[in-house]
N, C-alpha and C positions, 0 to 999 in steps of 0.2 A: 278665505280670510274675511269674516262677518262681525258687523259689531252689532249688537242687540240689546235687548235690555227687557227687566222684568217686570208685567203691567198685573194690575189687578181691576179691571174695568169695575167689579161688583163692588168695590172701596167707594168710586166717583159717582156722582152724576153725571147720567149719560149725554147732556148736554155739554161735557168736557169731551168724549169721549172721540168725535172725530177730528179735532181740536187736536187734544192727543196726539192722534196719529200722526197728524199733516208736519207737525212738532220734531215728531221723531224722525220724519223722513229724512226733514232740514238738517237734523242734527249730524246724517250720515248712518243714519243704523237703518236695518233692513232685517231685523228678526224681532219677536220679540214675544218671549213665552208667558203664558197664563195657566191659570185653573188650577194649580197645585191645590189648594187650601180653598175650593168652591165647593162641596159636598153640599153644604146645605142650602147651596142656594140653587144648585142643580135639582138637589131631591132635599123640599123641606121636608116631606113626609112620606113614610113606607110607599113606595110606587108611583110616587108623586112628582111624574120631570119636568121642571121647569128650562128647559133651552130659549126660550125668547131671549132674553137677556143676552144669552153669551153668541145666538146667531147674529145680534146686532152690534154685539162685539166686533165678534171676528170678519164682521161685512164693513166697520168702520177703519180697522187696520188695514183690509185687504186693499180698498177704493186708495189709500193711501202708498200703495206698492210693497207692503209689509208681508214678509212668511211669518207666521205661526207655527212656534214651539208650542203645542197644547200637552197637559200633564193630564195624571190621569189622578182624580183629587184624594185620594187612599190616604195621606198620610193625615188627615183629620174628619175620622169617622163621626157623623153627625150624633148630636144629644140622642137623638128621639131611637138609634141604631143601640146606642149604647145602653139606653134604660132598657129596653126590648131585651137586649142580649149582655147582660155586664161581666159573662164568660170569655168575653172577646179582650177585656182590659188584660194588658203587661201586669208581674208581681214581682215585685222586686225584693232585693237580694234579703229583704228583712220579713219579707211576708206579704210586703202591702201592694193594694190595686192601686197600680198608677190611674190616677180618677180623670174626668170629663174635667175640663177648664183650661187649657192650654193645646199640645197638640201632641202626635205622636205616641197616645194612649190606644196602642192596640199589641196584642201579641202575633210576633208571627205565625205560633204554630194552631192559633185557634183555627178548626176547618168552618167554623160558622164565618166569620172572619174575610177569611178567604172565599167562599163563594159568595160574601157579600160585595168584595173588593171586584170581584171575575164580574157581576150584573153590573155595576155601577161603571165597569172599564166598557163593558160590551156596548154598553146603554150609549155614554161617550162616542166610541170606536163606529159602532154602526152610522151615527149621524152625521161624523165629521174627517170620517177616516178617507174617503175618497175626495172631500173638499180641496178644492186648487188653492187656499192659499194656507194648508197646514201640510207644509214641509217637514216635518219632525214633533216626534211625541217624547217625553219624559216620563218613566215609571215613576210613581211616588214622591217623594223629597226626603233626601238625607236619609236616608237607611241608616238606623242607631244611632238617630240624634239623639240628645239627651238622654243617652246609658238606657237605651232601648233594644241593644240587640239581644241581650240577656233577659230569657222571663221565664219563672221560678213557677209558671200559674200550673194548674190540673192538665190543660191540654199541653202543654209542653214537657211536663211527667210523661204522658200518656206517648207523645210523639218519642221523646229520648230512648223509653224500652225497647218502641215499634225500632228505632234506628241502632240500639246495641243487640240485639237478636237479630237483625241482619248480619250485622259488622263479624257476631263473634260465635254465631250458631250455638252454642250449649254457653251455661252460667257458668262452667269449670273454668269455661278458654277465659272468661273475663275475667275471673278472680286470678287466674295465673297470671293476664296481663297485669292485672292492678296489681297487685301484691298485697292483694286483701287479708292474705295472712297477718299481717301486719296492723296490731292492734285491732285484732279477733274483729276484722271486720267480713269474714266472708257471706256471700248470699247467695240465699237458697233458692233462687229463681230472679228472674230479670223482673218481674211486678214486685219485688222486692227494694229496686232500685228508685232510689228519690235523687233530684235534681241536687247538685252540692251545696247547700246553704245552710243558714241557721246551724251550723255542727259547733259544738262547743269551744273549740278552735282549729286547728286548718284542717280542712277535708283533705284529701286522699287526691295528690296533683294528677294522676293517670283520671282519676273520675272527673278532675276538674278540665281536663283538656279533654276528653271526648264530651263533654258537655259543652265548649267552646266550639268545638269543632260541629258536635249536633245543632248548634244554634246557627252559626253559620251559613251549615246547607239550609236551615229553615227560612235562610235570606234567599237564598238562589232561588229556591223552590218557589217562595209566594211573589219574588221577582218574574219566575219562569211564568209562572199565570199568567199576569197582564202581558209579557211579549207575544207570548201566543196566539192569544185575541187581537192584540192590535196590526201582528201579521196576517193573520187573517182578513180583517176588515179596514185595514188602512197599507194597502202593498204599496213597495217602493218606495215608501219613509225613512228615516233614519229614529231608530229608537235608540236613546239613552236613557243613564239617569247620572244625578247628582253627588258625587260623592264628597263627603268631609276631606279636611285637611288633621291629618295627624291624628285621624280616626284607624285602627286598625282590627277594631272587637270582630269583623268578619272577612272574608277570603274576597276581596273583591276582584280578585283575578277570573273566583268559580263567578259572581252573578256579570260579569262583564261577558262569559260567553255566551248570552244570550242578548247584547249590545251590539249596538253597530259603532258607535263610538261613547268611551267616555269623558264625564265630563267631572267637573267640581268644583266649589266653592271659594274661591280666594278671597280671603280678608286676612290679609299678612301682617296690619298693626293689632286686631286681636290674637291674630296667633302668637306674634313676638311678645305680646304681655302675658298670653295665659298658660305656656309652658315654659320649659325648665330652663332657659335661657339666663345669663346669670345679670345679677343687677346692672352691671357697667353695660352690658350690651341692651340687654333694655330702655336703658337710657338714652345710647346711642342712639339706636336704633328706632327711637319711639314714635318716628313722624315718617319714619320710612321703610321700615320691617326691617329684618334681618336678609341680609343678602341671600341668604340662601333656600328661606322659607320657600316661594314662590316657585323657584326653578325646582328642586326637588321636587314638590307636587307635581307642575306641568312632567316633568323625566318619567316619573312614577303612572301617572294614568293614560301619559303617550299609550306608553308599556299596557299599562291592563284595559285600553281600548286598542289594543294590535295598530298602532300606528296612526290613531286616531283622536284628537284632544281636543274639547270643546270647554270654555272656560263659561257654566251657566251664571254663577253670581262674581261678579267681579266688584268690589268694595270700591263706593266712589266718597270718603268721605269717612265722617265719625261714626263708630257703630255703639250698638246699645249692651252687649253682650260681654263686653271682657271689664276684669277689674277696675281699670283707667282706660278712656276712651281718645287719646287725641285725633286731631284732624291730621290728615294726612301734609305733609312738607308741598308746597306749588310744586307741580310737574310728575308726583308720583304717581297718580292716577292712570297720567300718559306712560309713564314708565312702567307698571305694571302692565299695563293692554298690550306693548310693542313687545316686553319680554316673553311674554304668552305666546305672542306670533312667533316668534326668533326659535322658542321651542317646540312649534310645531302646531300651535293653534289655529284651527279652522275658524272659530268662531269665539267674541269676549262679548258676553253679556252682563249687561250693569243690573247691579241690584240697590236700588227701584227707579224706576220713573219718577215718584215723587214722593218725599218723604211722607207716610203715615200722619195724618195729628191725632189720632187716637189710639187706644190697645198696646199692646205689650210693646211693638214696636216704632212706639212716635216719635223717639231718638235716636233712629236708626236712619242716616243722610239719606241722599238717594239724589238723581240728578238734578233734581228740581227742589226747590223747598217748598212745607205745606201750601205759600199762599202762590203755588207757579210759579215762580222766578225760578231761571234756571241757575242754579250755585255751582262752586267751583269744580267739581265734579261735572257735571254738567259739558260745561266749556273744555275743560280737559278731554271729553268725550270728543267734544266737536274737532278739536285737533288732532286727535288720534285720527278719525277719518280724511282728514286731508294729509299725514301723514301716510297714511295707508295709501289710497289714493294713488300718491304720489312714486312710491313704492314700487305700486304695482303696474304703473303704466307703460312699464319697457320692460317684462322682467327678464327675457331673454332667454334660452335655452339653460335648463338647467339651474338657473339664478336662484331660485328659492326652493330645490328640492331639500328635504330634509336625510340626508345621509346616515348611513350609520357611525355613531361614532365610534372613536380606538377603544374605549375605557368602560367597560360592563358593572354593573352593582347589582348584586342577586338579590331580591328583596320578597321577604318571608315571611308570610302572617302568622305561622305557627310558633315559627322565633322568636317574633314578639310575644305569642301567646304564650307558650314556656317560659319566658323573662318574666314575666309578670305572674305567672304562678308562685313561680320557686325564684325569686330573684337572689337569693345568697347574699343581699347586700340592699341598703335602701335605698340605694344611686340607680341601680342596675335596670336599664331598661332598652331592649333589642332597639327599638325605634328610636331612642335618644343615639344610640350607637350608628346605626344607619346613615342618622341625619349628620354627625359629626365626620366619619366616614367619607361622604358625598363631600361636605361643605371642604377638605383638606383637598380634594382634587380640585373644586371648583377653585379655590382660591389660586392653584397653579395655572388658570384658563385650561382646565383639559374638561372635553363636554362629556357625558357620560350618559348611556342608556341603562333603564333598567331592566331585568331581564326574570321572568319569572323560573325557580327552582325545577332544574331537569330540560328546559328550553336549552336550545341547540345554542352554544356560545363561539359557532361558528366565523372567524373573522374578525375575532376583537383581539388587540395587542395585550388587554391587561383586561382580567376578573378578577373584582373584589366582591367577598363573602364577609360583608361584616361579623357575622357569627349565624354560621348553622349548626343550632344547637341537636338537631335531629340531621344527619347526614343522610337524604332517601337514597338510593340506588340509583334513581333516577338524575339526582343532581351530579352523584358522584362520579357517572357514567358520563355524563354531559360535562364536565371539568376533564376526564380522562380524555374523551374526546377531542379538546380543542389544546391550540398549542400554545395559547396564551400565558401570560406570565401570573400567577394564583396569588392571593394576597386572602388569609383569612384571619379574623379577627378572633379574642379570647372566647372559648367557650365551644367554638365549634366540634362535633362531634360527641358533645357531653353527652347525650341522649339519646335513648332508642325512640323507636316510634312507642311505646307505649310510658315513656318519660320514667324510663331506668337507666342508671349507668351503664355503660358498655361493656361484657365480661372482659374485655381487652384494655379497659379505660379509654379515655380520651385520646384522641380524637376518635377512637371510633374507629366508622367506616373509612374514615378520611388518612386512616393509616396506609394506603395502598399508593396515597400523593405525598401522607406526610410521615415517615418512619418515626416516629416520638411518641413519650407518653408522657399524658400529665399525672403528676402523682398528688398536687394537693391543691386546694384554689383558697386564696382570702380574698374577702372584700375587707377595706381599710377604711375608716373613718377619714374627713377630708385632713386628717389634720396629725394622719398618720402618712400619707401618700408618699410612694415610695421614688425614687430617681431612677433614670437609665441613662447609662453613659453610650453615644453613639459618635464612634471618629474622635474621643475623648473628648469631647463635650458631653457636659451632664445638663438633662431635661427631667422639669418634674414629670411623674409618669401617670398618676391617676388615684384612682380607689381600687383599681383589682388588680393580683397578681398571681400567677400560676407559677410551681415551681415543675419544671419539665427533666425529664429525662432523656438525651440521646446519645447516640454514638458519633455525633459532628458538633461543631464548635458553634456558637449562636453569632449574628450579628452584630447583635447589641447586647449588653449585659445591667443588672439591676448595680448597684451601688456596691452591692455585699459578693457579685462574682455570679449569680445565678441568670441562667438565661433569659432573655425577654423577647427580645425576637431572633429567630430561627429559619433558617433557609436552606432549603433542600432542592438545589436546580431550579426548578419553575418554582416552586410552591414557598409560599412563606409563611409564618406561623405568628402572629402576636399573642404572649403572653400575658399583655395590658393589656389595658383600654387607655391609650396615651391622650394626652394633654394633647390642645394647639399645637405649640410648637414642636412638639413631637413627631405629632401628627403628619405637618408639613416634613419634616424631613424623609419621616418612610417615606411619603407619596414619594418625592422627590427622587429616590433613588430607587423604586419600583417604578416609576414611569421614565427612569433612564434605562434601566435593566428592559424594559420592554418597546423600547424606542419611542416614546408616546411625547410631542414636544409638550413643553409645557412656557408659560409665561411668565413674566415679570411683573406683576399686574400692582399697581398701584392699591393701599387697604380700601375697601368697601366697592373697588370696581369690580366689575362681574363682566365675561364675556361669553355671546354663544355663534357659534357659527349656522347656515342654513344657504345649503348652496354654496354660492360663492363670496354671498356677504355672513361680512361678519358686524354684531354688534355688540354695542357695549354699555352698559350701565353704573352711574354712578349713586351708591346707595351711603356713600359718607356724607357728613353734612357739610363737607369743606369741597372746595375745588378739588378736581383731578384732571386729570391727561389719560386720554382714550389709546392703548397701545397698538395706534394704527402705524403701518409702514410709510414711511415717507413719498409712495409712489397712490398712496390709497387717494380711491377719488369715493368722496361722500357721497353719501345719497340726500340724506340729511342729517343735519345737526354739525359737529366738527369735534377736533381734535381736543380740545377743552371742553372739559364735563365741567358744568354748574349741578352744585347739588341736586338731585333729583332730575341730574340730564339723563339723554340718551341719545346716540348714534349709529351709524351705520355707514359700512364702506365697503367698496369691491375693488379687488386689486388687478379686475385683469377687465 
């Protein structure tokens, strides 16, 4: 449990630069990563290495007791790379070269590209890969930042044929997949095939998901390069990388198996303004995120770093990137860094050291402001470390192991991929699902791991499937396996793997757990959304409904007598996509079916267990009460949350 933060020594004068350090030591941090965004001052020209600069870098961190995160600088290939080779730029979904002036202009599948990214990591890796004070490397930054992981260009043609002549061995088996018959679209050979774009309106969803899917591996793949070099020439590191918040364009479960831990970005009051969150929570919510943003990420990349969670950017402050930018509420800063540990965070890194005064990012906080004064972030920081600190100074046997929790969420980048293909509806999106899903347990205090599709769900009292729109064998097999109590959300089993309906209909494969079929599905305009009566009480129920067919009576029924949710021994079926309150009550009564306690938790408090303590967060802008037992002895904070508090208590 490390607090760090993000430097960019080539921004400063290096007469700041041990200054810096001695800065940061005080402050209580002890990591602190660089180089992402150095390319061209590493190599201004074709074979041209400049390391002076960054050996006096990382000589002026280390004399101050600092490990180094060094990146490997990939994600902004220099001017002088790109005129040389301008087959390397991304093309997007209209035709065009994403151009030189900003960042993240490269395509994955270009091989020029990639054996430029492999010299430039080696060149790195070899000078600095056995140095004593770089603890840990970072692959690239943000993989599919800015609608990057999709590229339309010639080499990524050429790679997608190379990758469906693998998949499907003859052009017959593809067109039977696709159903190319369909709108005389079949083809007479795989170099036949072009990437799905520009088509006069919607392309062929089975072309568009193995093009999601080829794009995808095309992440692993140019991920897999640099781990391989830098295993090679920097042993006994921990290599990561960075991943987005409520990004899902690629499988970050496949490029995490070549991590040793993941990590990702948190900035929870961009997030709560720039997605689909509805105006009153926005509002709420504007100076101190949505309660559930945060913990969902951390749950999510525990999961796809195998039990391992490294927080690299952590927002200290007003950022530059979303529609409205406020400052964060006093004490959230602290409150996000402790909740990050609570879920299992090794390490919270601030992003930046000092805010930028020039270029794209000169409104983006950072702990310091341009003229060195350390800002409210900053000092937030400082107290995080003397809370930690303090924390960790007895922790006692077992005190802070992170256990496994009762409550599973299968979570599916294909499912969102298919949502977003073929949404049936313009609400409709797997990940919006996910996250509403999560947030209905969390608000009962029950902590929940994620769990990727076909992983062993051995030992959990309750797995929810928000929707698996494809049912693999694998998943199915791993559900039959465990004796958990099943909860699956509308849509599951709609799809085969090749994104056809099931000759069985829905669910599908998932007919062996759920005897039922769906016979028709609407999406509803918001203003058509339909009721479900549960225990005779009526809850509004959403925009989608399925009208089901079985031989057992439903739970809950729609307003007009038609089922909505459905329950067959373990398994349970939703026919919606419920509302809040709705919401809250299945949880409630599948987390009693499956013995899973739950809490009483006061609006906008959030709590997570680890070990033996538990903590708690207040994410409303009013007073609350922490629901500690009347025997609990604090570690710190108390019983009374002040806006943007937080606590911690151990009851034995």
């Amino acid at each position: 449990m490390r607090l760090g933060v993000c430097y960019y020594p080539e921004h400063w004068p290096r007469a700041l630069w041990a200054d810096d350090a001695r800065r940061m030591a005080e402050l209580g941090l002890s990591r602190v990563r660089i180089g992402e965004f150095a390319w061209s001052r590493l190599e201004p020209e074709p074979g041209v290495l400049t390391f002076q600069w960054l050996d006096e870098a990382i000589e002026s961190l280390a004399r101050a007791g600092l490990g180094v995160i060094l990146c490997t600088p990939t994600a902004t290939p220099p001017k002088w790379l790109v005129d040389a080779h301008p087959e390397i730029l991304a093309v997007d979904a209209e035709g065009r070269p994403r151009r030189f002036g900003s960042r993240r202009h490269y395509c994955f599948s270009s091989e020029v590209y990639r054996q430029a990214s492999a010299r430039i990591t080696r060149a790195v890796a070899e000078r600095y890969g056995r140095h004593p004070a770089v603890t840990a490397w970072q692959t690239d930054n943000e993989y599919g930042c800015h609608d990057t992981t999709l590229s339309y260009s010639d080499a990524a043609a050429k790679g997608f044929r190379i990758w469906l002549r693998t998949k499907y061995g003859t052009v017959e088996a593809l067109n039977a997949a696709w159903g190319t018959v369909f709108w005389s679209q079949d083809y007479p050979s795989f170099e036949a095939v072009d990437p799905p774009h520009l088509t006069v309106t919607e392309a062929n969803p089975s072309h568009r998901l193995d093009f999601q899917r080829f794009s995808s591996d095309q992440v692993a793949a140019f991920n897999r390069v640099q781990t391989d070099i830098l295993r090679a020439f920097s042993p006994g590191r921990d290599i990561v990388h960075n991943f987005m918040g409520f990004y899902t364009d690629f499988d970050h479960f496949k490029v995490a198996e070549d991590l040793d831990a993941a990590a990702w970005d948190s900035y929870p009051l961009g997030f709560t303004e720039q997605f689909w969150l509805s105006p009153e929570d926005k509002r709420r919510f504007a100076r101190q995120g949505h309660p559930d943003i945060s913990a969902f990420h951390h749950d999510l990349y525990r999961a796809v770093g195998r039990g391992r969670l490294w927080i690299m950017e952590q927002q200290p402050g007003p950022v530059n990137w979303a529609r409205f930018n406020p400052a964060p509420l006093p004490g959230m800063v602290r409150l996000w860094s402790l909740e990050a540990v609570a879920h299992g965070a090794e390490l919270v890194s601030y992003f930046r050291w000092r805010q930028a005064p020039f270029a794209q990012e000169q409104m983006h906080a950072g702990l310091n402001r341009p003229d060195n004064t350390l800002d409210h972030g900053g000092q937030e920081a400082a107290e995080t470390a003397k809370t930690l600190k303090a924390l960790l100074e007895d922790p006692g046997p077992d005190r802070l192991n992170l256990a496994r929790s009762e409550a599973a969420l299968v979570f599916d980048f294909e499912a969102d991929w298919m949502s977003r293909i073929q949404p049936q509806g313009a609400s409709f999106r797997w990940l919006r699902l996910a996250f509403e899903t999560y947030g209905a347990l969390r608000r009962l205090g029950v902590d929940v791991d994620f769990v990727r599709p076909g992983d062993s769900l051995e030992g959990y009292k309750l797995v929810v499937v928000p929707s698996a729109l494809h049912a693999s064998e694998a998943l199915v097999s791993a559900l039959q396996a465990t004796t958990a109590i099943l909860v699956f959300g509308p849509r599951s089993g709609s799809k085969t793997e090749n994104f056809s309906i099931p000759e069985t209909l829905p669910p599908g494969a998932l007919r062996a757990l759920l005897p039922l079929q769906v016979l028709r599905v609407e999406s509803l305009r918001p203003d058509l959304e339909a009721a479900v009566v549960v225990d005779g009480v009526s809850y509004p129920a959403g925009d989608w409904r399925e009208d089901v067919e079985a031989d057992f009576a439903p739970e809950a029924v729609f307003a007009d007598g038609g089922g909505a949710w459905w329950r067959f021994g373990r398994a349970h079926y939703l026919a919606v996509w419920p509302q809040e309150a709705l919401f809250d009550q299945i949880a409630r009564k599948v987390c009693a079916q499956a013995g899973v306690a739950v809490l009483a938790l006061e609006e906008g408090v959030r709590v997570r267990r680890r070990g033996t303590v538990t903590f708690a967060f207040n994410y409303a802008p009013e007073t609350r009460t922490a629901p500690a037992p009347k025997e609990a002895v604090f570690l710190f904070g108390g019983r009374t949350l002040n806006a943007g508090g937080v606590c911690a208590w151990t009851s034995s």
